[in-house]
N, C-alpha and C positions, 0 to 999 in steps of 0.2 A: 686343531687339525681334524680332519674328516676320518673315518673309519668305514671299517667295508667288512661286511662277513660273510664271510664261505658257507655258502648253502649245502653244502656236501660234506663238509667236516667241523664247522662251526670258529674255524681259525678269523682272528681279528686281524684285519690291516691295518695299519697307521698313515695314513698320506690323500695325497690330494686324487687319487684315482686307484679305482682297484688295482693288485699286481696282475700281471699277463699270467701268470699260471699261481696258486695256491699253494705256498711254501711248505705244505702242511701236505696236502694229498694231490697235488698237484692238478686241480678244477683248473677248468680255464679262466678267464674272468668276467664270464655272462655268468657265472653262478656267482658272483658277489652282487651283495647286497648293501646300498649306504644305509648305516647305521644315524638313526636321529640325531639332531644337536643333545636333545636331551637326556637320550640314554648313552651317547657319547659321553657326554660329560658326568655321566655315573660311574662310568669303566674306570674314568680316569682317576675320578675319587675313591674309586674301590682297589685300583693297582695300590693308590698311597696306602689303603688301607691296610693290602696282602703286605706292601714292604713291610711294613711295620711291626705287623706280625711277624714275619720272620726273622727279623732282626731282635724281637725279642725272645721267641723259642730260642734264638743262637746264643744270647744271655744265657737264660735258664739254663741252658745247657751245661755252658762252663758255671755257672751257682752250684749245679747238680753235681759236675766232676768235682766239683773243692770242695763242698759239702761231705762226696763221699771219703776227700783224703783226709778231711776233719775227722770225719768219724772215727775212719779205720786207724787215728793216730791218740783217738782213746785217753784226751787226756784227764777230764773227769766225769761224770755223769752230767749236770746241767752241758759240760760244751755235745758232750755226744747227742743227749737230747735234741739238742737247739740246729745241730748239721741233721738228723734223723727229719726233721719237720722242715726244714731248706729239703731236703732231698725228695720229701713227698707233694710237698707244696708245688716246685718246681715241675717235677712230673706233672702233677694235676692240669699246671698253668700250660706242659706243653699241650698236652693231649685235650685240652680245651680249644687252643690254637688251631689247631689241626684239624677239630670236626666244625670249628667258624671257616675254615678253610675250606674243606671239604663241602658246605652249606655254601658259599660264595659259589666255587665252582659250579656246584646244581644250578643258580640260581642263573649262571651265564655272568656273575662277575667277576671272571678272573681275569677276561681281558689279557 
């Protein structure tokens, strides 16, 4: 499917002709631009990529909440250990997520 980007706000379309007005900052549609086959078909492997990501930050997440109810249920030193290192690990793994995200969107592939 073709892509079209807004010269004005940088919003992506999906379809076979740009929209009539910019759902995003409302351009009309002389400011869209078609997007390559080729850098099209990077957007589309970089959405799979975002999902992916996110669907694993929403893991960690919940690792992170049981993790913290392991700890605070204290039942001997190695289990409290072992949730302490799930809870920092998981942080780590989000807040890595987030600046690959963060780095996508700079790059224009968040699509």
């Amino acid at each position: 499917m073709k892509k079209w980007l807004c010269g004005v706000c940088g919003y992506i379309h999906d379809g076979e002709q740009a929209p009539e007005a910019c759902p995003k900052c409302g351009a009309p549609m002389e400011k869209f631009s078609e997007i390559p086959a080729e850098k099209s078909a990077l957007i589309d492997r970089s959405r799979k990529t975002n999902q992916i990501y996110m669907e694993i930050s929403a893991l960690l997440e919940q690792v992170r909440e049981l993790s913290e109810i392991g700890r605070d249920d204290d039942l001997d030193p190695p289990c409290v250990a072992l949730f302490k290192k799930a809870i920092v690990y998981s942080v780590e793994l989000q807040q890595g997520i987030k600046a690959e995200l963060a780095s996508h969107m700079g790059k224009g592939k968040w699509g």
